[in-house]
TORDREN-897527 format. One record per residue (C-alpha): x, y, z; residue in one letter. Coordinates in Angstrom, 3 decimals, decimal comma. Last residue first. Layout:
! TORDREN-897527
PT        xx        yy        zz  migu
PT         X         Y         Z     a
...
! end
This chain:
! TORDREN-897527
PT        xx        yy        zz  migu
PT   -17,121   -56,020     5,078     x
PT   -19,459   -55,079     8,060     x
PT   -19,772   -57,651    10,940     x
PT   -19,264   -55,074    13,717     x
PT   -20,662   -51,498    12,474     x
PT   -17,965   -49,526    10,350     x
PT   -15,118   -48,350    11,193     x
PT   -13,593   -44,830    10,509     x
PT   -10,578   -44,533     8,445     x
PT    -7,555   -42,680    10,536     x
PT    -6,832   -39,324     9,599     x
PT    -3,058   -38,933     8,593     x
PT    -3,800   -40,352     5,574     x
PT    -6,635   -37,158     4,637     x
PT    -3,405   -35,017     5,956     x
PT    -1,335   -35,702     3,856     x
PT    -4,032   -35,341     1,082     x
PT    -5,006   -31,585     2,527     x
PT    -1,361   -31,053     1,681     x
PT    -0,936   -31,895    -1,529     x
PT    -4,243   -29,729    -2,640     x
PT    -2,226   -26,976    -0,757     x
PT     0,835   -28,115    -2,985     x
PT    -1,220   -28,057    -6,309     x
PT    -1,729   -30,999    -7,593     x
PT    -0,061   -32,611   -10,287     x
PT     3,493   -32,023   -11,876     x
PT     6,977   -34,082   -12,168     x
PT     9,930   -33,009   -13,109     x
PT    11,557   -34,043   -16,606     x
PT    15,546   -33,407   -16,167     x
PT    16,800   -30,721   -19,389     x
PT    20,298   -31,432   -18,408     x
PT    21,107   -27,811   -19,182     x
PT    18,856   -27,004   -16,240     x
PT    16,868   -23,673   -16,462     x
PT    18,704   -21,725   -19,497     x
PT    18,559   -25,596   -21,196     x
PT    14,648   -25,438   -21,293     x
PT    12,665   -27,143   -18,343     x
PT    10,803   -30,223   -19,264     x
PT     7,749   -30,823   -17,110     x
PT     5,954   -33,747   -16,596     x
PT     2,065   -34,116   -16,856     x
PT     0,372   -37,058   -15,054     x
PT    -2,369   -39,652   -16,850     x
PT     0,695   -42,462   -17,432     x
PT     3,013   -39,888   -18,581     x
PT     2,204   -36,826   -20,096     x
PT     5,030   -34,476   -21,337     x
PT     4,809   -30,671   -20,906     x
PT     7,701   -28,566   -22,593     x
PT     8,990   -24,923   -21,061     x
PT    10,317   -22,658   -23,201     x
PT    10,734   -19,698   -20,913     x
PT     8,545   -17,034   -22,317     x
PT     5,664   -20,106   -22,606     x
PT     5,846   -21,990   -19,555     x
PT     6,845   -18,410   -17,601     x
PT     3,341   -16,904   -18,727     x
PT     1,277   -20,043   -18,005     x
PT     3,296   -20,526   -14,695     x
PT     2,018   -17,315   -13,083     x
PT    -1,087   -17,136   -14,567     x
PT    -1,744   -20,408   -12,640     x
PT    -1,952   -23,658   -14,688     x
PT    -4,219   -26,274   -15,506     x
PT    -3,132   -29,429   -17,511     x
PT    -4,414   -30,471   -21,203     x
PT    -3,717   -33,266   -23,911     x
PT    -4,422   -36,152   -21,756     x
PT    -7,268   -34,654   -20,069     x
PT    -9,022   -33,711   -23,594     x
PT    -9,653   -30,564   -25,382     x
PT    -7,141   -32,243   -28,414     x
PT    -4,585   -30,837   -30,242     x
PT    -4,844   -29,817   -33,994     x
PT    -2,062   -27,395   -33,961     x
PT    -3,875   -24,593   -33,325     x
PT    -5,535   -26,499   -30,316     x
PT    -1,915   -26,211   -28,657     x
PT    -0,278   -29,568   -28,046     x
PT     0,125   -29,392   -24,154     x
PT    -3,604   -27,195   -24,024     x
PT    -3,680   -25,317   -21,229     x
PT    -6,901   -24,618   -18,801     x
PT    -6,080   -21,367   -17,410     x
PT    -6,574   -21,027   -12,925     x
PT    -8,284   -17,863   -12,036     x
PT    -6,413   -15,370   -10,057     x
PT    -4,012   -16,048    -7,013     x
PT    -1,800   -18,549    -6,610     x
PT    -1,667   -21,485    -4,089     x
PT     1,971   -22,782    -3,574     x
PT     3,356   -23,797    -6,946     x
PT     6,639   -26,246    -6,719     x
PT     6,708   -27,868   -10,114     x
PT     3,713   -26,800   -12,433     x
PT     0,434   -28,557   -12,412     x
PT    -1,560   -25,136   -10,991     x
PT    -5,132   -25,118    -9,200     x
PT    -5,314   -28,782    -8,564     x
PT    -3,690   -30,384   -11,261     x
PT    -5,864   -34,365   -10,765     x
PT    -9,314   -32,510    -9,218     x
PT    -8,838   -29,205   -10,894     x
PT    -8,166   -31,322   -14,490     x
PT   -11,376   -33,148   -13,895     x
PT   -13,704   -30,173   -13,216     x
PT   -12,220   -28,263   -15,724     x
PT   -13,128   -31,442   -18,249     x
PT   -16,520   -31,206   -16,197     x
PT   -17,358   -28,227   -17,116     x
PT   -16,700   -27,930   -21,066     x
PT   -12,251   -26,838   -21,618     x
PT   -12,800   -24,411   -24,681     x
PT   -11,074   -25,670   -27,943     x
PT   -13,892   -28,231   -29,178     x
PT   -16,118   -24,842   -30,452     x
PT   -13,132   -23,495   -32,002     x
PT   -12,837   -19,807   -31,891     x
PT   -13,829   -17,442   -34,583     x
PT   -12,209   -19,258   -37,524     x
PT   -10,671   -17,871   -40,710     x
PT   -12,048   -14,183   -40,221     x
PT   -10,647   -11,904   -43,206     x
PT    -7,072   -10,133   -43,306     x
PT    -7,187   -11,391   -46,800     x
PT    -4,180   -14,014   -45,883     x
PT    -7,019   -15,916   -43,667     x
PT    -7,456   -14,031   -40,152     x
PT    -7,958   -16,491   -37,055     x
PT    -9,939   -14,365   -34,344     x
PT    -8,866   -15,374   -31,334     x
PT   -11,665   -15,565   -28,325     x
PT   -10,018   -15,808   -24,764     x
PT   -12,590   -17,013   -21,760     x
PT   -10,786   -20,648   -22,239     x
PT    -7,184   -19,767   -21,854     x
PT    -4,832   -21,569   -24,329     x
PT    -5,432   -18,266   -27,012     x
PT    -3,333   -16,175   -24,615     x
PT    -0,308   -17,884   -24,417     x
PT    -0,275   -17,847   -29,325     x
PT    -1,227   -14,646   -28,531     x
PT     1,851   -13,826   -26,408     x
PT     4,475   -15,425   -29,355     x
PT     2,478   -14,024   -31,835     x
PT     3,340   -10,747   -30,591     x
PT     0,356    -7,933   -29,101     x
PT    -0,692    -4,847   -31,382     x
PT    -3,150    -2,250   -29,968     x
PT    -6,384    -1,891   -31,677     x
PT    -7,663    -2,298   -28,106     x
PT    -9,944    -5,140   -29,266     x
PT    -6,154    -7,092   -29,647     x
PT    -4,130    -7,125   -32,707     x
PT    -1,653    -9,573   -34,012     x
PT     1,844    -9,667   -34,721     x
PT     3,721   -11,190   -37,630     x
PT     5,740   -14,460   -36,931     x
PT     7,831   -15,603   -34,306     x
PT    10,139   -17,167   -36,521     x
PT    13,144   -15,564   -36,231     x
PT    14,491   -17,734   -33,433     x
PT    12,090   -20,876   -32,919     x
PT     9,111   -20,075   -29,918     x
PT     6,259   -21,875   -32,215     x
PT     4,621   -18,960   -33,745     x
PT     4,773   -20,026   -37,098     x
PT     1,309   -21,520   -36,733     x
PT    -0,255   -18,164   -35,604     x
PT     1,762   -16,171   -38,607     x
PT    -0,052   -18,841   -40,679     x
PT    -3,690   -17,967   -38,765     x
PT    -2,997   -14,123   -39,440     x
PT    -3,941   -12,426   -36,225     x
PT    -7,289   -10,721   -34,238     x
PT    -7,200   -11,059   -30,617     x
PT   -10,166   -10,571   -29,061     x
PT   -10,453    -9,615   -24,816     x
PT   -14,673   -11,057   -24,021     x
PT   -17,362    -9,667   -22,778     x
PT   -20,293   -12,481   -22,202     x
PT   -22,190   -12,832   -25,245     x
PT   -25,800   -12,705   -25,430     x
PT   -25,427    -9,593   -27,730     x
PT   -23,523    -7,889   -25,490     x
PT   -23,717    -9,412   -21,572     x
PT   -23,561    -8,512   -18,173     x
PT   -21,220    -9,823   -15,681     x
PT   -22,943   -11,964   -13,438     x
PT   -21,814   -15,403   -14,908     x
PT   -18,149   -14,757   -13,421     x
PT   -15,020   -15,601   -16,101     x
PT   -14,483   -12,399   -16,793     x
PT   -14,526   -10,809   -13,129     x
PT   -12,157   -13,361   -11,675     x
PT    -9,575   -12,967   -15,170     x
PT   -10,154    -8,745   -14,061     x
PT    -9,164   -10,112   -10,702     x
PT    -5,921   -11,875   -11,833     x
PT    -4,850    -8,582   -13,464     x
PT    -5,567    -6,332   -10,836     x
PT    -3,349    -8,994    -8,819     x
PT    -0,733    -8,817   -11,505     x
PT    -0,813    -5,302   -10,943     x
PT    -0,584    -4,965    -7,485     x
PT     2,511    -7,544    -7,301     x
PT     4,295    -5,467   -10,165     x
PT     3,689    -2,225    -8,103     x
PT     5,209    -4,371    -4,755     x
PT     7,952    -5,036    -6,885     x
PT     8,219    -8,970    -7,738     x
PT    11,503   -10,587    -6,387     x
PT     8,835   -12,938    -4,481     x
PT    11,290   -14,365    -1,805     x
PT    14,083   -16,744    -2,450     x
PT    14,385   -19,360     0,837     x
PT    13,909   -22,482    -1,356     x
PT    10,845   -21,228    -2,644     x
PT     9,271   -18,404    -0,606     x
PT     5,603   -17,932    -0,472     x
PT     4,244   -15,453    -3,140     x
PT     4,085   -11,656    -2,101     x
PT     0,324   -10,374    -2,073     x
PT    -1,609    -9,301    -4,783     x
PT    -4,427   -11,236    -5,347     x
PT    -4,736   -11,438    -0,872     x
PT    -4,627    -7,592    -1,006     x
PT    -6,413    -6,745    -4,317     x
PT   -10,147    -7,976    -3,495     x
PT   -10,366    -6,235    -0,151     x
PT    -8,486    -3,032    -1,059     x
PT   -10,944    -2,685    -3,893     x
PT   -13,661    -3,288    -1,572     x
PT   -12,673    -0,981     0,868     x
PT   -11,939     2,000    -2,025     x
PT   -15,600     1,425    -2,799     x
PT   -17,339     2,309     0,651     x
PT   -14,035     4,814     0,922     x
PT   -15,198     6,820    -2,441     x
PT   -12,895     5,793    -5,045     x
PT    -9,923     8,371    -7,207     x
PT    -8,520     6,591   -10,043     x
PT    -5,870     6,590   -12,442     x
PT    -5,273     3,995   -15,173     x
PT    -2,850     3,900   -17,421     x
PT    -2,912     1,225   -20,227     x
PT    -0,025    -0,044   -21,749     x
PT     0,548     0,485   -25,507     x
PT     3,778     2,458   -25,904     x
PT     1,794     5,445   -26,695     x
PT    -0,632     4,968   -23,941     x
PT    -3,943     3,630   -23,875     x
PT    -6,350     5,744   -21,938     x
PT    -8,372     5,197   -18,418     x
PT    -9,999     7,394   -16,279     x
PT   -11,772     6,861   -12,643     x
PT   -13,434     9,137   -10,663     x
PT   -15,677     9,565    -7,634     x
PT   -16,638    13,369    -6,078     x
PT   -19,708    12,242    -6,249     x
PT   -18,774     9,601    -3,655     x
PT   -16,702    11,918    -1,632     x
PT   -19,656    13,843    -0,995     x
PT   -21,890    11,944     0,074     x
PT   -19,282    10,616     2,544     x
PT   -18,712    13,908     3,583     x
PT   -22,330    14,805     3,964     x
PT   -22,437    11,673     6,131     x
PT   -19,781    12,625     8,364     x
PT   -21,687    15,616     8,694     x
PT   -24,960    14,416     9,737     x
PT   -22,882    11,733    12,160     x
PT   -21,238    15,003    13,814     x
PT   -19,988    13,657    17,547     x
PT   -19,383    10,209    16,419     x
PT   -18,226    10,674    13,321     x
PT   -15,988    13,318    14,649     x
PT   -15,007    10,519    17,320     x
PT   -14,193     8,068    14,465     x
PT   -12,001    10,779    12,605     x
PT   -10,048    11,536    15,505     x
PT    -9,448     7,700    16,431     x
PT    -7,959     6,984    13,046     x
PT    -5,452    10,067    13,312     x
PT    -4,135     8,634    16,447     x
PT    -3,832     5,562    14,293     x
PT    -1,835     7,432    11,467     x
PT    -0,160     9,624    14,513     x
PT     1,309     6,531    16,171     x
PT    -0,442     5,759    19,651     x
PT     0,778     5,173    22,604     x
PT     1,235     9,349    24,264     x
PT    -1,089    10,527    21,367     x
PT    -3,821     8,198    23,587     x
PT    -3,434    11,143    26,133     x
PT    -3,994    14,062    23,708     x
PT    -6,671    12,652    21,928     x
PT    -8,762    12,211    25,127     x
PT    -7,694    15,300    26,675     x
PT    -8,802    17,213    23,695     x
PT   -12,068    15,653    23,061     x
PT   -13,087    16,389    26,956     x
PT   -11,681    19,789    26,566     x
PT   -13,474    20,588    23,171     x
PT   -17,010    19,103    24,685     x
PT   -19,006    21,674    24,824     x
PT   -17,938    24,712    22,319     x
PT   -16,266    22,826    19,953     x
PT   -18,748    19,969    20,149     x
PT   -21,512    22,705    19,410     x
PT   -19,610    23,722    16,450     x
PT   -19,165    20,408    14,780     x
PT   -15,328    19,192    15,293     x
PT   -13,130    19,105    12,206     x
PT   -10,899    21,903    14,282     x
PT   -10,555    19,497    17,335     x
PT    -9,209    16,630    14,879     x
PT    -6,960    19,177    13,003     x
PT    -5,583    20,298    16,351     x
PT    -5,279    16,708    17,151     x
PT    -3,642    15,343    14,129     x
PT    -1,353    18,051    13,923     x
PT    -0,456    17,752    17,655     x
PT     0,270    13,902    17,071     x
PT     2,721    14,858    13,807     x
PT     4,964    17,274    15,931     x
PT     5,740    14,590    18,209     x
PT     4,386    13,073    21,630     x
PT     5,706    12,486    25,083     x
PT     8,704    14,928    25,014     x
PT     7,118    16,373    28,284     x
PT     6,897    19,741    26,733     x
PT     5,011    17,755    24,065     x
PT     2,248    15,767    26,441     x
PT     1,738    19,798    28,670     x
PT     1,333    21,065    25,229     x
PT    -1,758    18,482    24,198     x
PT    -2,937    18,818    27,510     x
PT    -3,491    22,285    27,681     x
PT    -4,989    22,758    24,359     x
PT    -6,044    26,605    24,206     x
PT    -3,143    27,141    26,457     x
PT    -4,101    28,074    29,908     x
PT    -3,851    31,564    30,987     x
PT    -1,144    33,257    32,946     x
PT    -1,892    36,983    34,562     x
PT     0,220    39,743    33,712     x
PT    -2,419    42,339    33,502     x
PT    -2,548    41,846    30,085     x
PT    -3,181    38,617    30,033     x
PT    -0,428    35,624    29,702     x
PT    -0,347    32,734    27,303     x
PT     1,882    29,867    27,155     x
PT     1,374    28,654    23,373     x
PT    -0,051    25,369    22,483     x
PT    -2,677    26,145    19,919     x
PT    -0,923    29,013    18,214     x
PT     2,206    27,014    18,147     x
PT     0,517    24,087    16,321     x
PT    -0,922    26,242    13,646     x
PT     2,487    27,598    13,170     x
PT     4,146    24,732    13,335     x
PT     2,150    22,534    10,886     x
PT     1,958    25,677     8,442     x
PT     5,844    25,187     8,384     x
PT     5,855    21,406     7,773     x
PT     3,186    21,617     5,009     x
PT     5,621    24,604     3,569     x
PT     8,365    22,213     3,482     x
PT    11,227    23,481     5,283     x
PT    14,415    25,433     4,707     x
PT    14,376    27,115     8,260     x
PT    14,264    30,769     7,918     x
PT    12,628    30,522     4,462     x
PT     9,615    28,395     5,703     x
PT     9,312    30,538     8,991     x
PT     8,627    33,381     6,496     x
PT     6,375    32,007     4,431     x
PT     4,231    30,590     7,435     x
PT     4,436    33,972     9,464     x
PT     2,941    35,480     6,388     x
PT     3,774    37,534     3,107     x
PT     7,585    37,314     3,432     x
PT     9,046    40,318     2,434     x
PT    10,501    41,435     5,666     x
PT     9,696    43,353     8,289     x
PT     5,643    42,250     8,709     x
PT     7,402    38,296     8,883     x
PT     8,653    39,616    12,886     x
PT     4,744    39,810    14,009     x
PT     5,520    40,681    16,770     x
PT     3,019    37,606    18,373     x
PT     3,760    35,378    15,708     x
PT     7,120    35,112    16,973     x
PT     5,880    34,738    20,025     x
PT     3,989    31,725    18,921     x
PT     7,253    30,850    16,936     x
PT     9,507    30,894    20,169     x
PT     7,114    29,036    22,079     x
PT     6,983    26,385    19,388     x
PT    10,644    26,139    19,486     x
PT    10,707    25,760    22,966     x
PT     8,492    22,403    22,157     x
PT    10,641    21,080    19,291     x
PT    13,360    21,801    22,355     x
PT    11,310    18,849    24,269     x
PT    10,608    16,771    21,040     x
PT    14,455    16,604    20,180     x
PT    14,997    15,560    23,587     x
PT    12,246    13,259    23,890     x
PT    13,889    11,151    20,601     x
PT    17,094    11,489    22,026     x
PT    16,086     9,641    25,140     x
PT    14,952     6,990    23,063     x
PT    17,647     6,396    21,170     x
PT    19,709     6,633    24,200     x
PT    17,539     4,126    26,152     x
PT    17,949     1,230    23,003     x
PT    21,718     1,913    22,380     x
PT    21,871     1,332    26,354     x
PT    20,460    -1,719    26,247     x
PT    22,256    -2,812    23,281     x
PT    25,211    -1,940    24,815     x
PT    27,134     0,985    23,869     x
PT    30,810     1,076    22,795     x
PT    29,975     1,298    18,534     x
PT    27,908     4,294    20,147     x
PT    30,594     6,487    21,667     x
PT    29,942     7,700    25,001     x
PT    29,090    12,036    24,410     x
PT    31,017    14,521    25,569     x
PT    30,401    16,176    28,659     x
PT    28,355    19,199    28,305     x
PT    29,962    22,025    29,386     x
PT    28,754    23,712    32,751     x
PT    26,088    25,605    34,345     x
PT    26,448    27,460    38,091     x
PT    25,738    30,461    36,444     x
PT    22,296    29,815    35,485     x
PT    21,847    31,502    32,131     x
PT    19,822    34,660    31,392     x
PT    18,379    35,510    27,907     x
PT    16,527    39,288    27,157     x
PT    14,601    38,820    23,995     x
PT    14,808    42,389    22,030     x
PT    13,033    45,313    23,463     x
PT     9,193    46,430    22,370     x
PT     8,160    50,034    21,499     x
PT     8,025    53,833    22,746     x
PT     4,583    52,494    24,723     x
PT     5,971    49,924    26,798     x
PT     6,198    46,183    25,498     x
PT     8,822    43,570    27,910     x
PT     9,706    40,524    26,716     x
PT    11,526    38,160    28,989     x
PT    13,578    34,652    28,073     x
PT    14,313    32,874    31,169     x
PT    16,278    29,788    30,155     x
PT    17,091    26,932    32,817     x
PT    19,576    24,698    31,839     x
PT    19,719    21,687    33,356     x
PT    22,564    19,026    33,793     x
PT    22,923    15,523    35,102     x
PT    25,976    14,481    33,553     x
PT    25,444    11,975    31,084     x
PT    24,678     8,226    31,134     x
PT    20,900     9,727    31,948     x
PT    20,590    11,715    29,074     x
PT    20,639    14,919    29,301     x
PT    16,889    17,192    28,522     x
PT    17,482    20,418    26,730     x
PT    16,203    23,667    27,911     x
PT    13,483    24,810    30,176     x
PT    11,046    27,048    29,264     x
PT    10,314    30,583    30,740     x
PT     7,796    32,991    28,368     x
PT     7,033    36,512    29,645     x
PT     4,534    38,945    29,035     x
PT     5,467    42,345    30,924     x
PT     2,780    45,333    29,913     x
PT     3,594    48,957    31,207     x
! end
């Protein structure tokens, strides 16, 4: 006769209630005619539970240790439950039913995900108390793993990360230095979140298997992707899949392009943080356009064209009803006079004026693109954005013409002010008007805005206003004695 027994101890009270344990003794005892059920004994001496303080009544302080001492309660009977699935396992209790494994089964008896019930099982096989058959009691394959959840130290998601971390291992790591690996994973799982716990895993299995780490990474890279189609609405989805060497340079480009703008009068960015990841992919395919290292067609640098009717163009002034026919980008997607008419005021932007035989009028206009030093000139007066109240954006800054080019204006600095992507789009949705007075744009908001329609004044950029503070704030050096 065989006896394999499992004791654990019950749940954990918290310390403004009574101090109460409950010691379970659960026995299992296998003979030859067959196996009886769980035998469960009680401590006499037990009582109720008192009932517990209400929260709206708790102090912070005692909010704070309550939620807390939940927390290591729920993680302590997570624990027993392991126990109870190892053993589980064990009689294999799934053989009796129609599930096809323990995993099925467990995910039926507790309406979980199936990730959550593989996580258990594999867990539970890893942490179990074990005994021989002579009665004996053996170590749990990761001792210090189930000694940190019987504690209520870690969670369900830290043992994941370390049995999966121990598992990765290279087979002579496995069979040298599990324990050490183990024991190290196990005790930073007691301050560490499982995504960062997860971190250090993966840097010791690069440490302990750099040949296979770099397999992996060899693999990942031909395992790249990245597809692109036009949908039926026009937009373009994208989907990708990028090796980490290029995922870290995408995340390196896109997270200061896409982060929230600065508050204006205490109203945050009310973009999405989708619509703040596409605008910055949008303001880094403007970065990658205008760069002299992209490569060229035809001695041409690529370039989006719009192709439109010139007199649908003109009539494109923002009146009701008159926006005019639309036009058609190098997508062969169609785009509104309205947003070609925005588009054709940034420099790296070629229209393609169409006469009333749908033939090329004008392919650009050689005056119409802001030379060097006009960019120059406008950065130095604008800084990076003339509009009202604009912090630093991100993406290239768009030279704009105040009477557009189509109109016969000007590629001059009286006739032109720079503007984020930002405030190019809402100047022209929005019906904004530019005035220039004495060298410095003003700003007419439409009626929707203010209904008194007040002129406010542009220029630089606010960090570009700053660094001037702070020029005045810096006294002039001297010259020598006697120098005017």
């Amino acid at each position: 006769m065989t006896w394999r027994g499992i004791c654990s101890l019950g749940s954990w009270v918290s310390p403004d209630q009574a101090t109460i344990k409950t010691v379970r003794t659960q026995v299992r005892v296998r003979d030859n005619s067959g196996m009886t059920p769980l035998l469960n004994t009680q401590d006499s001496t037990v009582q109720a539970t008192p009932p517990a303080q209400s929260v709206v009544s708790c102090t912070d302080a005692e909010l704070t240790a309550r939620i807390q001492g939940l927390e290591e309660e729920m993680r302590v009977l997570l624990w027993e439950q392991l126990q109870c699935i190892a053993e589980a396992d064990h009689r294999a209790i799934h053989a009796d039913t129609t599930a096809r494994s323990l995993q099925v089964w467990l995910q039926g008896l507790l309406n979980i995900d199936p990730r959550d019930a593989k996580t258990r099982v594999t867990v539970a096989r890893n942490v179990e108390d074990r005994r021989t058959l002579y009665g004996e009691s053996m170590p749990p394959d990761m001792p210090e793993t189930a000694q940190a959840l019987s504690e209520g130290a870690i969670g369900l998601d830290h043992a994941r990360v370390i049995v999966n971390g121990i598992r990765r291992l290279p087979d002579y790591a496995r069979c040298h230095q599990v324990a050490e690996v183990e024991a190290t994973l196990a005790g930073y799982a007691r301050t560490m979140s499982p995504r960062e716990l997860e971190k250090l895993a993966e840097r010791i299995r690069y440490l302990l298997d750099q040949d296979g780490a770099y397999r992996d990474e060899e693999n990942q890279h031909e395992a790249r992707e990245l597809h692109y189609a036009i949908a039926r609405d026009g937009m373009t989805v994208i989907k990708a899949r990028l090796d980490r060497e290029t995922g870290a340079k995408f995340a390196a480009l896109m997270q200061p392009l896409a982060a929230p703008r600065p508050e204006i009068d205490g109203e945050k960015d009310p973009r999405t943080t989708g619509q703040r990841n596409a605008d910055g992919f949008a303001a880094l395919l403007d970065l990658a356009l205008d760069h002299d290292g992209m490569p060229r067609t035809g001695g041409q640098r690529p370039q989006m064209t719009i192709a439109i009717d010139f007199d649908d163009l003109k009539r494109g002034l923002g009146f009701v009803n008159e926006d005019g026919m639309p036009g058609t980008l190098n997508t062969e997607r169609a785009i509104t006079a309205q947003n070609a008419r925005r588009i054709a005021c940034d420099a790296e932007i070629l229209p393609i004026v169409l006469d009333g035989d749908s033939l090329p009028l004008d392919v650009g206009r050689a005056k119409r693109t802001a030379p060097t030093h006009i960019r120059a000139a406008l950065l130095r007066r604008d800084g990076v954005c003339a509009f009202p109240g604009c912090d630093r954006p991100p993406g290239t800054p768009e030279a704009h013409h105040v009477q557009h080019w189509v109109d016969g204006g000007a590629t001059d600095l009286d006739n032109m002010v720079m503007l984020c992507g930002h405030h190019h789009r809402t100047l022209h949705n929005q019906r904004w008007e530019i005035a220039m007075c004495d060298g410095r744009p003003y700003f007419i908001p439409p009626s929707t805005v203010d209904h008194r329609r007040t002129p406010r004044p542009g220029g630089r950029a606010l960090p570009v206003q700053h660094r001037e503070y702070l020029r005045d704030l810096i006294p002039t050096p001297r010259g020598p004695a006697g120098a005017p």
